[in-house]
Residue frames relative to the residue before (quaternion, step in Angstrom):
aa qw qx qy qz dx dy dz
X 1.0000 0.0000 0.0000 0.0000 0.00 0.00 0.00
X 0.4663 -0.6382 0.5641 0.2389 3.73 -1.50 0.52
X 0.1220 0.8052 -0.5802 0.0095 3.49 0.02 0.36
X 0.1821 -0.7034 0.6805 0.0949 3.53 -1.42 0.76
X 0.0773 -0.6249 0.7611 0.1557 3.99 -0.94 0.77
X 0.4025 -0.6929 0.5905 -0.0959 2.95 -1.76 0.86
X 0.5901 0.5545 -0.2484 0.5317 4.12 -0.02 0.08
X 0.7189 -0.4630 0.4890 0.1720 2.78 -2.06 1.81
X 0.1487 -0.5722 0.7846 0.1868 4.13 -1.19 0.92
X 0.0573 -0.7835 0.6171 0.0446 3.29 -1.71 1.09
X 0.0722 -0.8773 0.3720 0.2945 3.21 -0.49 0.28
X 0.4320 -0.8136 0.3892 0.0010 3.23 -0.88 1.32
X 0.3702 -0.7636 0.5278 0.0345 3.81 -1.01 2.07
X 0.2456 0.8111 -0.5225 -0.0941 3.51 -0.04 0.41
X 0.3434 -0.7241 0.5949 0.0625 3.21 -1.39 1.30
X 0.2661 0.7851 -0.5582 0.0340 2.72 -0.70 0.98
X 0.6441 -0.5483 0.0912 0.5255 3.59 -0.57 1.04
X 0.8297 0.0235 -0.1573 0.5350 3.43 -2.23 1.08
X 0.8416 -0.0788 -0.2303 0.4821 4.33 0.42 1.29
X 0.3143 -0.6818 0.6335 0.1874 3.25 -1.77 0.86
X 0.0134 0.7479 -0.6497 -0.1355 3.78 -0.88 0.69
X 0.1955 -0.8037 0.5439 0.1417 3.63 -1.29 0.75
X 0.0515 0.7183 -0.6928 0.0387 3.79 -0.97 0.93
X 0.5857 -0.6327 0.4480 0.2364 3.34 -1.82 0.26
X 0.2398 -0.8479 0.4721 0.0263 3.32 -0.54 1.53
X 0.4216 0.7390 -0.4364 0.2927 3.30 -1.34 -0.58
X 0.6943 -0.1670 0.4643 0.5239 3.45 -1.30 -1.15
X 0.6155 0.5541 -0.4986 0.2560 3.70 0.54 0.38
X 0.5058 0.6048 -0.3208 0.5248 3.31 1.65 -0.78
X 0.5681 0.5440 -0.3543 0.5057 3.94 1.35 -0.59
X 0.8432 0.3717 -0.2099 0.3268 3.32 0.83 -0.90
X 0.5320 0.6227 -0.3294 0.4698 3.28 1.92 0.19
X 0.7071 0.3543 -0.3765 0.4825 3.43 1.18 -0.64
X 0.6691 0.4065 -0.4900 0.3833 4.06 0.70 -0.55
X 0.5338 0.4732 -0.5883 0.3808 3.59 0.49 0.97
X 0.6289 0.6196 -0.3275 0.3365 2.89 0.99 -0.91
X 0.7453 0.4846 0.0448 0.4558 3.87 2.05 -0.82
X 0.5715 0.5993 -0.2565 0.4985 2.78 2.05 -0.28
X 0.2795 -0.6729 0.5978 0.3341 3.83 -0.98 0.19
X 0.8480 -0.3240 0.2134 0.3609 3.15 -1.96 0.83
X 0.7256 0.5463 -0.1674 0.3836 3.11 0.60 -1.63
X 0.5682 0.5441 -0.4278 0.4450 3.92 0.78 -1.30
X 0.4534 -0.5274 0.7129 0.0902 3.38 -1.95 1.55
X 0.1555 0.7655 -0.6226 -0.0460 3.76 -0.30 0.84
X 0.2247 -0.6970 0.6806 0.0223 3.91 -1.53 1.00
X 0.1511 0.7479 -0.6461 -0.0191 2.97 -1.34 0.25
X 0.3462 -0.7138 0.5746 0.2013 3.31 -1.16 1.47
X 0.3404 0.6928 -0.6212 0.1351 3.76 -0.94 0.34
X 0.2436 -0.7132 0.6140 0.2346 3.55 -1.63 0.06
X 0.3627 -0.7975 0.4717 0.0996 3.32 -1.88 1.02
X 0.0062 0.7772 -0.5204 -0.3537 3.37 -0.08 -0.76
X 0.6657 -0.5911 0.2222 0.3975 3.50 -1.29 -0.08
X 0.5290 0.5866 -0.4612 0.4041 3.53 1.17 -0.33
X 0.9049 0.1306 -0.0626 0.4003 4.06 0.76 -0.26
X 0.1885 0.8021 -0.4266 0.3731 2.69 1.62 1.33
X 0.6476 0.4913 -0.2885 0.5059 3.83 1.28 -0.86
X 0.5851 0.5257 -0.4195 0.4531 3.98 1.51 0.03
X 0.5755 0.7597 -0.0808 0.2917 3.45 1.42 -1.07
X 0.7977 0.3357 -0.0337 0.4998 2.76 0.29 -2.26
X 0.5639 0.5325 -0.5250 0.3506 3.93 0.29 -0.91
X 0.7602 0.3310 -0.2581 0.4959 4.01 0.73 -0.93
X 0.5144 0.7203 -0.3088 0.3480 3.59 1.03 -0.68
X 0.7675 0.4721 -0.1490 0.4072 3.30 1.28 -1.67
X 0.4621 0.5157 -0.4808 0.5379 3.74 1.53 0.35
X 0.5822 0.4089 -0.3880 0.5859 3.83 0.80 0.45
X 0.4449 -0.5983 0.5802 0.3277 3.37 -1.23 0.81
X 0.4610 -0.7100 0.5241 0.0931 4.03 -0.93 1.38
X 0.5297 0.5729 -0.5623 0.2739 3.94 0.70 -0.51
X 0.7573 0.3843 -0.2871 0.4431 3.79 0.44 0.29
X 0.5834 0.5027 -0.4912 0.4070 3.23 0.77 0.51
X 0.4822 -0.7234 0.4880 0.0773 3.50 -1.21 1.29
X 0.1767 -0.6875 0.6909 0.1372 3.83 -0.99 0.79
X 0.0920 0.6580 -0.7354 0.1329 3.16 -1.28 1.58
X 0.7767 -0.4257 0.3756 0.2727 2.91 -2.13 0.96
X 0.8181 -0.0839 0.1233 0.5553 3.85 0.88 -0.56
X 0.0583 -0.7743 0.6071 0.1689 3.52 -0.70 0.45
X 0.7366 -0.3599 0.3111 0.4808 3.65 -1.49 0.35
X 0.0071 -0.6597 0.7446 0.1014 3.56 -1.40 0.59
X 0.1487 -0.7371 0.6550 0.0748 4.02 -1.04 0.73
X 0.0834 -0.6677 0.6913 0.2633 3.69 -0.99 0.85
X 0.2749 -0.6614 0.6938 0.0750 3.17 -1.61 0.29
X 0.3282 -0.8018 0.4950 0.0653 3.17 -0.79 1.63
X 0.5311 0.7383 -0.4117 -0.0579 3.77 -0.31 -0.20
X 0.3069 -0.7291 0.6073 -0.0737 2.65 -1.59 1.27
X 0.8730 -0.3665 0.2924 0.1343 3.61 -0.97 1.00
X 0.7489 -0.0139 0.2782 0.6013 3.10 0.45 -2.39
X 0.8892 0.1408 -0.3375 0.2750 2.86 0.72 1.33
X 0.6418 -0.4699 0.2303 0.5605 3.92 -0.01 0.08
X 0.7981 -0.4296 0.3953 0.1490 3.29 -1.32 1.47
X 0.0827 0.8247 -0.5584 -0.0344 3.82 -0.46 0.23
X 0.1068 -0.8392 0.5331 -0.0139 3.55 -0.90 0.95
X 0.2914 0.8212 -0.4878 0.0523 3.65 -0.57 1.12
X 0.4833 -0.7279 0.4582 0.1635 2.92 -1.06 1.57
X 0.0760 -0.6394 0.7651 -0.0075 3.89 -1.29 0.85
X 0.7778 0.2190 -0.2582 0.5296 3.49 -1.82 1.35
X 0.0408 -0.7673 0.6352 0.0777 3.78 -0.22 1.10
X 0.4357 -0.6938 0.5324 0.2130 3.61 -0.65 1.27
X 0.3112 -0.6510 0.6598 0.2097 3.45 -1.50 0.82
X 0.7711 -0.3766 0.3450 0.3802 3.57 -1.56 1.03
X 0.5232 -0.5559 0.5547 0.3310 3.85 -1.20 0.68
X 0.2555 -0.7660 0.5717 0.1451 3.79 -1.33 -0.25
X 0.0117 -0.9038 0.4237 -0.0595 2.79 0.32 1.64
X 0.2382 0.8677 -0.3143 0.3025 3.37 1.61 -0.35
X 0.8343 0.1781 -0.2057 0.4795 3.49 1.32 -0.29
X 0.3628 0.6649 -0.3884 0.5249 3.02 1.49 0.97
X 0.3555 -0.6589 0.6628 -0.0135 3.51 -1.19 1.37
X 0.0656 -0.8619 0.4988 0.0640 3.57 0.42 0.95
X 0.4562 0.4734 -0.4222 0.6242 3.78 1.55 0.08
X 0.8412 0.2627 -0.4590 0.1128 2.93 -0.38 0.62
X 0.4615 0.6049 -0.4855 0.4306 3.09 1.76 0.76
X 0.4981 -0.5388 0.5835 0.3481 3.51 -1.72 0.32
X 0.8060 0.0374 0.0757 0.5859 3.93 0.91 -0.82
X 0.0757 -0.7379 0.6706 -0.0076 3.20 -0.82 0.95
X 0.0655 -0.8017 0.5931 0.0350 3.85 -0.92 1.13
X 0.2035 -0.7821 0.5880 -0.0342 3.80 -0.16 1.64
X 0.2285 -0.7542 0.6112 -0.0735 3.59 -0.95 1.78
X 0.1276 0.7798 -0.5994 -0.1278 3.46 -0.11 0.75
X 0.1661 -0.8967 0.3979 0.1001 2.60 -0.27 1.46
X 0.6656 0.2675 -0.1779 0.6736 3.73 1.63 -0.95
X 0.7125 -0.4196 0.4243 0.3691 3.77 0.35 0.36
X 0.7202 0.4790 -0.0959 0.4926 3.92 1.17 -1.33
X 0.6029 0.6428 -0.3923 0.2635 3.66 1.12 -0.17
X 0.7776 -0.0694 -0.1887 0.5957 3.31 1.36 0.09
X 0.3665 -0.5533 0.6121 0.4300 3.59 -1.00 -0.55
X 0.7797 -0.4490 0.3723 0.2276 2.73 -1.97 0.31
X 0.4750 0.5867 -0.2330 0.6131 3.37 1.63 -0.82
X 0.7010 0.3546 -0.3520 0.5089 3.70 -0.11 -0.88
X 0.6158 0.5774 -0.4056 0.3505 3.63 1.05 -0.46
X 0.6398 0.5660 -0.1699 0.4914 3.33 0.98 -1.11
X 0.5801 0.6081 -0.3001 0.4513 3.48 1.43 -1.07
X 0.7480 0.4455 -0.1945 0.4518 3.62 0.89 -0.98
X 0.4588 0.5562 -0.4220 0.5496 3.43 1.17 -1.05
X 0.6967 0.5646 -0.2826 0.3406 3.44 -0.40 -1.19
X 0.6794 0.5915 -0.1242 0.4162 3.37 0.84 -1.42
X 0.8997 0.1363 0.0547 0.4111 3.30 0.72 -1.39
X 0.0405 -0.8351 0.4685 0.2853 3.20 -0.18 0.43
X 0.3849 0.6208 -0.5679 0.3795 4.43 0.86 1.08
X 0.7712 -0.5353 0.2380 0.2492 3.10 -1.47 0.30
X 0.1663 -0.8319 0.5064 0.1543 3.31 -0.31 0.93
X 0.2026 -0.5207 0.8192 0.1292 4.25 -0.97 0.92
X 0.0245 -0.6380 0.7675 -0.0576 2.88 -2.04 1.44
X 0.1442 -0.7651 0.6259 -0.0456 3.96 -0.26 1.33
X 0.0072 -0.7565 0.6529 -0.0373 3.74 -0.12 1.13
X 0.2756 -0.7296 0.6258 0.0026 3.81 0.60 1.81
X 0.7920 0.4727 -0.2432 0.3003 3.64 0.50 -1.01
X 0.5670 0.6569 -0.3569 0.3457 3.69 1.24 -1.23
X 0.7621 0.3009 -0.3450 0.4579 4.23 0.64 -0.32
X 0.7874 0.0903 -0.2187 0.5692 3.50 1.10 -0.09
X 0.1665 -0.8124 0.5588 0.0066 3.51 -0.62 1.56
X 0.4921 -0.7057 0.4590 0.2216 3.66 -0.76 0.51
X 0.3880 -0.6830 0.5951 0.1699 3.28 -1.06 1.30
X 0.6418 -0.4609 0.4052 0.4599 3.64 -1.12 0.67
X 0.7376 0.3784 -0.4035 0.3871 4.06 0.22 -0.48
X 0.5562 -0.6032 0.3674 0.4379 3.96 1.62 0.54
X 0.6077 0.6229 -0.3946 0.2950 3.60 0.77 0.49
X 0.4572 -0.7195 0.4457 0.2733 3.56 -0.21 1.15
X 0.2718 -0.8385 0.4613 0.1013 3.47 -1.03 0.82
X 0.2417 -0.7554 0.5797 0.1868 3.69 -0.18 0.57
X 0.4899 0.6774 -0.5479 0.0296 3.18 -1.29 0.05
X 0.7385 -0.5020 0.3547 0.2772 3.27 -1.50 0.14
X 0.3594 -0.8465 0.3877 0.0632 3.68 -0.72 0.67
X 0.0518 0.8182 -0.5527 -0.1497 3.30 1.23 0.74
X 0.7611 0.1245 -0.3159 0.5527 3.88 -1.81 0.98
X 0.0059 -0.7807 0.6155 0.1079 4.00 0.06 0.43
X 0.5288 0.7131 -0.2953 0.3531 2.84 1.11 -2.10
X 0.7567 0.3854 -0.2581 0.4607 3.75 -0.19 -1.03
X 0.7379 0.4072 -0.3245 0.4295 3.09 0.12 -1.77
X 0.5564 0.5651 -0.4854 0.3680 4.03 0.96 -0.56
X 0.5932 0.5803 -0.2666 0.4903 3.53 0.98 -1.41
X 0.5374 0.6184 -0.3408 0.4612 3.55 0.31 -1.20
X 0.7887 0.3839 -0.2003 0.4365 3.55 -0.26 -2.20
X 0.5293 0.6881 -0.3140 0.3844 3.73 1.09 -1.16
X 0.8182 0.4201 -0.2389 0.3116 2.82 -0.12 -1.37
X 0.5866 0.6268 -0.1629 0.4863 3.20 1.55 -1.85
X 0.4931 0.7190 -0.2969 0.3895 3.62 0.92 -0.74
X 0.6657 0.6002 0.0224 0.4429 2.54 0.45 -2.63
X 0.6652 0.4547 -0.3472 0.4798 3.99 0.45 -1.64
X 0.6907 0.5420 -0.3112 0.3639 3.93 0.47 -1.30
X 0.6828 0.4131 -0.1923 0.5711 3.50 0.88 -0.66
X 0.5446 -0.5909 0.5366 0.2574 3.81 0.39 0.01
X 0.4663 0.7052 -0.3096 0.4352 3.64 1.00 0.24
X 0.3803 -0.7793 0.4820 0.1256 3.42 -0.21 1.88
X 0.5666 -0.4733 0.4802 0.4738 3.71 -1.07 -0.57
X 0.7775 0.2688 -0.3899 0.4137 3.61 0.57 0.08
X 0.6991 -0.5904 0.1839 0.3589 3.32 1.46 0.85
X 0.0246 0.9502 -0.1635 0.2641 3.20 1.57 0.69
X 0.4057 0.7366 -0.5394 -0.0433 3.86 0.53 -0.59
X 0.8385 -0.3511 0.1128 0.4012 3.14 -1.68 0.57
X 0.8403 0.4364 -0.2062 0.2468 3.59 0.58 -1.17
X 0.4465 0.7560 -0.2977 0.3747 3.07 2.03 0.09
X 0.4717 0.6309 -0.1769 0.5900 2.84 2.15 -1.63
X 0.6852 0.5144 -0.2282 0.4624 3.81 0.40 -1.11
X 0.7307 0.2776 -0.3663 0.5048 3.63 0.84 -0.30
X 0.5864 0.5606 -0.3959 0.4302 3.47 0.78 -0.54
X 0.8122 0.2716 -0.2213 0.4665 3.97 0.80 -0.62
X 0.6588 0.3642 -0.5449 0.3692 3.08 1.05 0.65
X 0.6034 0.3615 -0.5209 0.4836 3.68 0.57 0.44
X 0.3508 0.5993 -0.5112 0.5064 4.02 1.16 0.56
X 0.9329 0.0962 0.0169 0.3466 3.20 0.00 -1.16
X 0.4307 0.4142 -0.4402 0.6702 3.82 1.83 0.70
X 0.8717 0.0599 -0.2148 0.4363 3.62 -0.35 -1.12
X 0.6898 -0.5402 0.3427 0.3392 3.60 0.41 0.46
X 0.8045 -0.2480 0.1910 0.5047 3.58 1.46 0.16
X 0.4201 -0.6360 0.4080 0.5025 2.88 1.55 -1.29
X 0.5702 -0.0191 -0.7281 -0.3800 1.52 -2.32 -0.32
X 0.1353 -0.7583 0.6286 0.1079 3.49 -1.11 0.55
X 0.6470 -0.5961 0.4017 0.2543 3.28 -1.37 0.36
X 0.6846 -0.4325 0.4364 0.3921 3.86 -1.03 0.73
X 0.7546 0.4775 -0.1599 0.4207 3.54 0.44 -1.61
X 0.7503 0.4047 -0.2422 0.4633 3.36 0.93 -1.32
X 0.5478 0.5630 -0.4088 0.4646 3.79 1.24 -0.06
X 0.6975 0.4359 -0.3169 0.4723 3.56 0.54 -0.81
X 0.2731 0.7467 -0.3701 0.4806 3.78 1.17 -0.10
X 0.8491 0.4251 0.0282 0.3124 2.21 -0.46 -2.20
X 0.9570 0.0892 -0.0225 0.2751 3.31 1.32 -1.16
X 0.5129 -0.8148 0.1108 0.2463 2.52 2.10 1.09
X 0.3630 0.5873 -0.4471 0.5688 2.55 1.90 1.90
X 0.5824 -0.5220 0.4980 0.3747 3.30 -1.29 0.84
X 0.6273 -0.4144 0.5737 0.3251 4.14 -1.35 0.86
X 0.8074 0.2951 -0.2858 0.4235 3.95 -0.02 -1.51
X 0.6167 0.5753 -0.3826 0.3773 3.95 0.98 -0.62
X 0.5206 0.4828 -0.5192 0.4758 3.83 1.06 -0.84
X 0.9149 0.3191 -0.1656 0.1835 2.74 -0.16 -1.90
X 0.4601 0.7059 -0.2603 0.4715 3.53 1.36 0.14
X 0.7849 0.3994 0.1492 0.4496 3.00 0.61 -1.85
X 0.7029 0.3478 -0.0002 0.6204 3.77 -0.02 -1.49
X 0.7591 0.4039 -0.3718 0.3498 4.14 -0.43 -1.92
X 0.5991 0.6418 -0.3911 0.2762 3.57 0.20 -1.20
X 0.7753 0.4349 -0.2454 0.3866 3.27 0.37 -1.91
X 0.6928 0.3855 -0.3063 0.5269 3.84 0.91 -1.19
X 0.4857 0.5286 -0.5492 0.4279 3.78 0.68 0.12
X 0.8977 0.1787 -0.2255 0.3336 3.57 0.42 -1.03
X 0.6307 0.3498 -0.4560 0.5215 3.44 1.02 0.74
X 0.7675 -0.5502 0.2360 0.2291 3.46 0.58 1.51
X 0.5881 0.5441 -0.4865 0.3485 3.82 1.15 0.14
X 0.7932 0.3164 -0.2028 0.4791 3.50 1.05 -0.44
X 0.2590 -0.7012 0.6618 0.0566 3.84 -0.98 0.71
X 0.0316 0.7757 -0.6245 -0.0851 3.44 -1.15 0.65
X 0.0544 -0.8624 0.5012 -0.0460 3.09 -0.33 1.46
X 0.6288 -0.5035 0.3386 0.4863 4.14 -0.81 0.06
X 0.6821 0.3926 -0.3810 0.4852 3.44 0.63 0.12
X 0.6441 -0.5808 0.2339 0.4395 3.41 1.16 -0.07
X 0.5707 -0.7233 0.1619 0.3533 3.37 -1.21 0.35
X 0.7588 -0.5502 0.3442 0.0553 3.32 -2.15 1.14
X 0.0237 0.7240 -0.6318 -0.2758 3.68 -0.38 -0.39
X 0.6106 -0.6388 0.4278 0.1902 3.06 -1.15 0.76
X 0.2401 -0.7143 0.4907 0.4375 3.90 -0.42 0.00
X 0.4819 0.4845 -0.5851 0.4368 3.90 0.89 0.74
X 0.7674 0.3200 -0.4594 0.3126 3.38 0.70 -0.05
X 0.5407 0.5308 -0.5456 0.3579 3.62 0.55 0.39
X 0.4688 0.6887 -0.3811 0.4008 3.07 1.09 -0.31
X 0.7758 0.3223 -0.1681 0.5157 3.52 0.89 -1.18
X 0.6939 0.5250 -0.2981 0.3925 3.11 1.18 0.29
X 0.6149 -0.6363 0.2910 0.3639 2.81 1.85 -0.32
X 0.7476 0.3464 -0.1803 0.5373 3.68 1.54 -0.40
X 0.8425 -0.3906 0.2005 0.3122 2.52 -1.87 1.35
X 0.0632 -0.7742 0.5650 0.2782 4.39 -0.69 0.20
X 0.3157 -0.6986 0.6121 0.1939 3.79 -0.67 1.05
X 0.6971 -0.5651 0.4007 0.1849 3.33 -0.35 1.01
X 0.4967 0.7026 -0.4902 0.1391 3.44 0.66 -0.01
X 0.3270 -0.7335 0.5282 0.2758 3.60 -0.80 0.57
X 0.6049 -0.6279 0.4379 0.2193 3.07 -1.31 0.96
């Protein structure tokens, strides 16, 4: 797979009582574990910006990621972290990061793209839409920022949520709407395989091979990626003649089901 990480590199003061130790934060802790998950083969990217004072914490783990998208800036975000025992955590940000640059990114051509917001500033909503649009692979969205938002002096706020439950639903759903993401978790290109063997092979069955054809998906992404999920919530069947749509999924799609038996 082609995979693109996304998200602000910070670098991070922690205090913690009678010493202060510093490592590199952010989207880097993202970029240590999808190595740690990726197979030989996966094309990993990653869009982020350094600067030179903490480029020698960065890059030694960075370079197992193809680099043509990382940015040199005058300073990237540094966050101290306060913690203390007996009492709530403290987080302040120093160096307000400027928006990523994604402008040279071909967002068709990733199979998965995983977006860290990590300071709130790594994209805009617009750049959000910009990619959706672009691509039709999975997109991971980590809003690091949505339970603790920053007060104008760069300090992260904690607090309680009175009704969470909803407001969670609420944020969810709203989430979900930006990405193109139905209520049963859908994105556009799942829909896109399911109606074109709906509406080329009549439903199926059709071959593995003759679907990616058809849908100008790699053979290992359906069936890797995309088959699983509609296998286990019942829109897709894989049978020896090849694979089915289900008559729950026309339903969710909205079209007529020709009776075919499975």
């Amino acid at each position: 797979m082609k995979i693109l990480l996304v998200g602000h590199s910070v670098f991070d003061i922690i205090s913690l009582p009678g010493k202060e130790v510093s490592s590199p934060g952010g989207i880097f802790y993202s970029v240590q574990q999808l190595l740690k998950i990726s197979f030989p083969d996966d094309k990993l990217f990653i869009c982020t910006q350094i600067d030179d004072n903490s480029k020698e914490h960065f890059l030694p783990i960075y370079s197992e990621f193809n680099t043509e998208f990382i940015e040199k800036v005058d300073s990237i975000p540094s966050v101290k972290l306060m913690l203390d025992n007996n009492s709530e955590r403290k987080e302040i940000y120093f160096n307000t990061p400027s928006k990523l640059n994604i402008n040279k990114i071909n967002f068709s051509d990733f199979d998965a793209i995983l977006i860290n917001m990590i300071t709130g500033n790594d994209i805009t909503a617009e750049d959000l839409k910009l990619i959706r649009s672009q691509t039709s692979g999975i997109i991971f969205f980590d809003i690091h920022t949505l339970s603790r938002p920053m007060n104008q002096s760069g300090e992260r706020i904690f607090s309680q949520i009175k009704n969470y439950d909803i407001i969670n639903e609420t944020v969810a759903k709203k989430a979900l709407e930006m990405i193109d993401v139905d209520s049963l978790g859908l994105e556009p290109a799942d829909k896109h395989i399911l109606r074109v063997i709906i509406e080329k092979f009549g439903g199926g069955p059709v071959g593995l091979g003759t679907i990616a054809a058809a849908t100008s998906e790699e053979i290992k992404t359906i069936e890797d990626v995309y088959e699983p999920y509609l296998i286990q919530i019942g829109f897709l069947a894989r049978t020896s003649r090849g694979r089915i749509v289900t008559e729950a999924a026309y339903k969710h799609l909205g079209i007529k089901y020709n009776n075919k038996l499975l």
